[in-house]
C-alpha positions in Angstrom: 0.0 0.0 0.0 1.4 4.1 -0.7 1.7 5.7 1.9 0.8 9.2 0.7 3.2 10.9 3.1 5.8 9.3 1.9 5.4 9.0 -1.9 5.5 11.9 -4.4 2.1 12.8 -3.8 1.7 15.2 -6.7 2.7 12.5 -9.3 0.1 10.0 -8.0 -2.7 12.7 -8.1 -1.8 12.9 -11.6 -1.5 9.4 -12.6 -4.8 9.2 -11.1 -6.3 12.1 -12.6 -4.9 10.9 -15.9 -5.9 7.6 -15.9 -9.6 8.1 -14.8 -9.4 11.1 -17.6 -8.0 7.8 -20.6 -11.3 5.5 -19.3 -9.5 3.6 -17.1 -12.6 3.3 -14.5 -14.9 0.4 -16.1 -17.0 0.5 -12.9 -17.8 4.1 -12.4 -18.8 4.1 -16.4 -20.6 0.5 -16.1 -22.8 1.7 -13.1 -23.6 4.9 -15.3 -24.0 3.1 -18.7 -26.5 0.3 -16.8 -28.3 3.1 -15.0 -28.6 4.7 -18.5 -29.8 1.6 -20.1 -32.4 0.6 -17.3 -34.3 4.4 -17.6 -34.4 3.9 -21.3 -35.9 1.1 -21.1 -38.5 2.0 -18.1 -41.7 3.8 -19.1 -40.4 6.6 -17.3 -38.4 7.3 -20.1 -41.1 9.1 -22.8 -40.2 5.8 -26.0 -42.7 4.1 -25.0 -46.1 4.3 -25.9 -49.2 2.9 -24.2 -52.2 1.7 -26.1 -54.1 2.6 -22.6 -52.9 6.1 -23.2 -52.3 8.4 -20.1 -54.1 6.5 -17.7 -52.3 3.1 -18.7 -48.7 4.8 -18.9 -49.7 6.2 -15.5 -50.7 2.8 -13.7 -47.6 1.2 -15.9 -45.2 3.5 -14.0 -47.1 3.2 -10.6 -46.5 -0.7 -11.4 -42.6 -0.4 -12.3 -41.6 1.6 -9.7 -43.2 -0.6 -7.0 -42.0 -3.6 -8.8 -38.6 -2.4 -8.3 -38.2 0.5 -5.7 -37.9 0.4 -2.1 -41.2 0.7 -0.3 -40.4 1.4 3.7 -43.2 -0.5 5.0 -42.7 -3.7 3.0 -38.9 -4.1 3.2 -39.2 -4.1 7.2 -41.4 -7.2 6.8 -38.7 -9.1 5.8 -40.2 -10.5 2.4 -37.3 -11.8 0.1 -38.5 -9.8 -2.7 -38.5 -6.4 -0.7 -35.3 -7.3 0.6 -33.4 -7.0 -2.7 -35.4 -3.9 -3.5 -33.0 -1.7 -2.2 -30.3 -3.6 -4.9 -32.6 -3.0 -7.7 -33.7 0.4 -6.8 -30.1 1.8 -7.4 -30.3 1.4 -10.7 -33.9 3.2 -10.9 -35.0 6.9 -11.8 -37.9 8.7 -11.4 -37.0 11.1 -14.4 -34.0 12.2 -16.7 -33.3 15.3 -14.2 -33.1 12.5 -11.7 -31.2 10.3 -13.7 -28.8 13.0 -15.0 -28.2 14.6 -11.8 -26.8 11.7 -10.4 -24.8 10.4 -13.3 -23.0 14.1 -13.4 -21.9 13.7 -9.4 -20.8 10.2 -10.6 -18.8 11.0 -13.4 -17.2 13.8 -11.3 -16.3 12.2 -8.5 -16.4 8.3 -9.2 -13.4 8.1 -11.3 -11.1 9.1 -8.9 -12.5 7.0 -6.4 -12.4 4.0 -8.6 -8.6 4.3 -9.3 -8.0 4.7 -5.7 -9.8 1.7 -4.5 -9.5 -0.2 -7.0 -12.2 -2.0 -9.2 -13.7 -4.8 -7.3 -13.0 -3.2 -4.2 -15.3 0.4 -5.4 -18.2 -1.9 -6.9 -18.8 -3.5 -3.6 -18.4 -0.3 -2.0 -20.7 1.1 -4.0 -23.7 -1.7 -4.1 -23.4 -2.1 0.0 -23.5 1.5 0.8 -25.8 2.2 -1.8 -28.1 -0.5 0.3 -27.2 0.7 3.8 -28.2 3.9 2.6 -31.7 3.1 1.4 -32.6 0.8 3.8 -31.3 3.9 6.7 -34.1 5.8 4.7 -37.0 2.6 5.0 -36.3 2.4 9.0 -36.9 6.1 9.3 -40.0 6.0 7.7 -40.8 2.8 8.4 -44.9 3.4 8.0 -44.3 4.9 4.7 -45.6 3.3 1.8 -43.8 5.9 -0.4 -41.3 4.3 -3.3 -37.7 5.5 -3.2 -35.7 4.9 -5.9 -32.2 6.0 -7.5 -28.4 5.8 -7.3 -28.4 9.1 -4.7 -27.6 6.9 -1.7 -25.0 5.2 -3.5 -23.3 8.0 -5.1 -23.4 10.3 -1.6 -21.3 7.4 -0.4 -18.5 7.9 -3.4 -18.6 11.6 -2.5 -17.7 11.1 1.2 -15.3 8.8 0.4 -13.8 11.2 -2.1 -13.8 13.9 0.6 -11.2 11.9 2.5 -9.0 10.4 0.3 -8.9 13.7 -2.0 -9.9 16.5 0.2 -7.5 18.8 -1.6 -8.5 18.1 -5.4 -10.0 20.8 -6.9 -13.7 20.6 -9.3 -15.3 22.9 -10.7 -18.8 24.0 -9.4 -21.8 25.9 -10.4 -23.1 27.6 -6.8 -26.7 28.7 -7.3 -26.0 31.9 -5.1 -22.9 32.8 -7.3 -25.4 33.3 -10.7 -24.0 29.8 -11.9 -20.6 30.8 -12.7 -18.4 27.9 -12.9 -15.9 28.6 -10.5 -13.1 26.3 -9.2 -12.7 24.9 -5.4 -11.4 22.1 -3.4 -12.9 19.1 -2.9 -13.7 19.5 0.4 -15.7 23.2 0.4 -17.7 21.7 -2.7 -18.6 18.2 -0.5 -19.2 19.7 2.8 -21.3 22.4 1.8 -23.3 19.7 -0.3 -23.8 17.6 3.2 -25.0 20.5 5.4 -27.4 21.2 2.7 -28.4 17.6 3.0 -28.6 17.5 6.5 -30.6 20.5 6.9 -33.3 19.2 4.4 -33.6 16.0 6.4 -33.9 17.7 9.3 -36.7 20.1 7.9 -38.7 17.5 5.8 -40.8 16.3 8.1 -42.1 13.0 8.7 -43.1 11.8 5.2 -40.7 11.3 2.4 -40.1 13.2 -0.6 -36.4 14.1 -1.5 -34.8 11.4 0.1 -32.3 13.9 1.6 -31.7 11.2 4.8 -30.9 8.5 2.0 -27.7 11.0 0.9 -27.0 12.0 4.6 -26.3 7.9 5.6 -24.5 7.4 2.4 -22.3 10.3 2.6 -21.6 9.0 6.3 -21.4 5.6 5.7 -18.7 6.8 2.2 -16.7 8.7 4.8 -16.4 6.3 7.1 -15.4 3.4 5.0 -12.6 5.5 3.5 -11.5 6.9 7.5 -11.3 3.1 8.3 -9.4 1.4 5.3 -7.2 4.1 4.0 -6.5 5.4 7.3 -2.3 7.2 6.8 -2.9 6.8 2.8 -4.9 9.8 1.8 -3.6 12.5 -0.4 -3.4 15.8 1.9 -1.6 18.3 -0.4 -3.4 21.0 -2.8 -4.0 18.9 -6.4 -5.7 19.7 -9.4 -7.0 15.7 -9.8 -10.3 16.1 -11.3 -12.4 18.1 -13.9 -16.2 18.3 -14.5 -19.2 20.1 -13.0 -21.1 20.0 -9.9 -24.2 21.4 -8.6 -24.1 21.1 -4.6 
């Protein structure tokens, strides 16, 4: 294993950098290619027709999303089908914004994180967190019968990870308050600003779901965590340009 402290620091960023830049990341662009595919195919999507019309389309999308999203009350009764909801729902979208959203933090941030871990090593990440995260969600609204579905859990997970092993790497943003001008900051500002957002809507949602700002709260936590426990010494803690792209906290 590096230890960061001891190796050239700046030249790993950059292999890193480089090599999630040249493709080098199947997983991160697997996870977004499958999450692609399964929305295309959904009839959430706006390519398929119903002969029902609206009403049909309507009841088809009622049917798909509680065919394969988490619903709180259900999973906590233990059935074997609701218990792999929360696998399934990760690769589920209410709509493109939802869908696009989410791919944008991945591309942004999963790379990186990918290269660091390593391949096997980030899809497991990804997938248990991912779970933890919803099913954190289903226990806090456990009388819900809400669906949840999407990659948000997951992906809050890569970002806390990210903020400790890269908390120096500079992305550029797009802050609402700052007129959308793409500015560039560290890691760390973006990602921590993007979890007290998080944690305030939790904490101001109320009691049934919408957003499922408590989903990205665990993740991010549980992401964090992870990384704080296995890489532990091995983080990169000097400034770094390491990444490119676009986020919106």
């Amino acid at each position: 294993m590096i230890e960061w402290r001891e190796a050239g620091w700046r030249e790993r960023v950059r292999e890193l950098g480089s090599a999630a830049a040249a493709g080098s990341a199947p997983v991160t662009y697997g996870l977004m290619a499958l999450c692609c595919a399964v929305f295309l195919i959904s009839p959430l999507s706006g390519f398929h027709r119903s002969p029902g019309g609206a009403d049909a389309l309507l009841a088809a999308q009622a049917g798909y999303f509680e065919r394969w999203g988490v619903i709180p009350s259900e999973l906590l009764d233990g059935s074997a089908h609701a218990a792999l909801t929360p696998l399934t729902a990760l690769f589920v979208h209410g709509s493109w914004l939802h869908l696009l959203g989410n791919m944008l933090f991945l591309y942004v941030f999963g790379a990186m994180a990918e290269e660091r871990m390593g391949r096997t090593e980030f899809a497991l990440f990804y997938v248990v967190c991912g779970y933890v995260a919803l099913v954190a969600y289903a226990v806090a609204h456990a009388d819900s019968d809400q669906t949840l579905v999407g990659a948000s859990g997951a992906i809050s997970a890569v970002l806390g990870a990210f903020l400790y092993l890269f908390p120096r790497a500079r992305v550029t943003s797009l802050f609402p308050f700052l007129f959308f001008l793409p500015l560039r900051f560290p890691a760390w500002i973006v990602l921590v600003f993007w979890f007290v957002l998080q944690w305030l809507a939790a904490r101001s949602a109320g009691s049934g779901p919408g957003v499922a700002y408590l989903a990205h709260v665990a993740g991010f936590a549980a992401g964090f965590l992870y990384a704080w426990a296995r890489y532990r010494g091995t983080r990169v803690k000097s400034p770094a340009t390491a990444t490119e792209g676009e986020s919106q906290p």
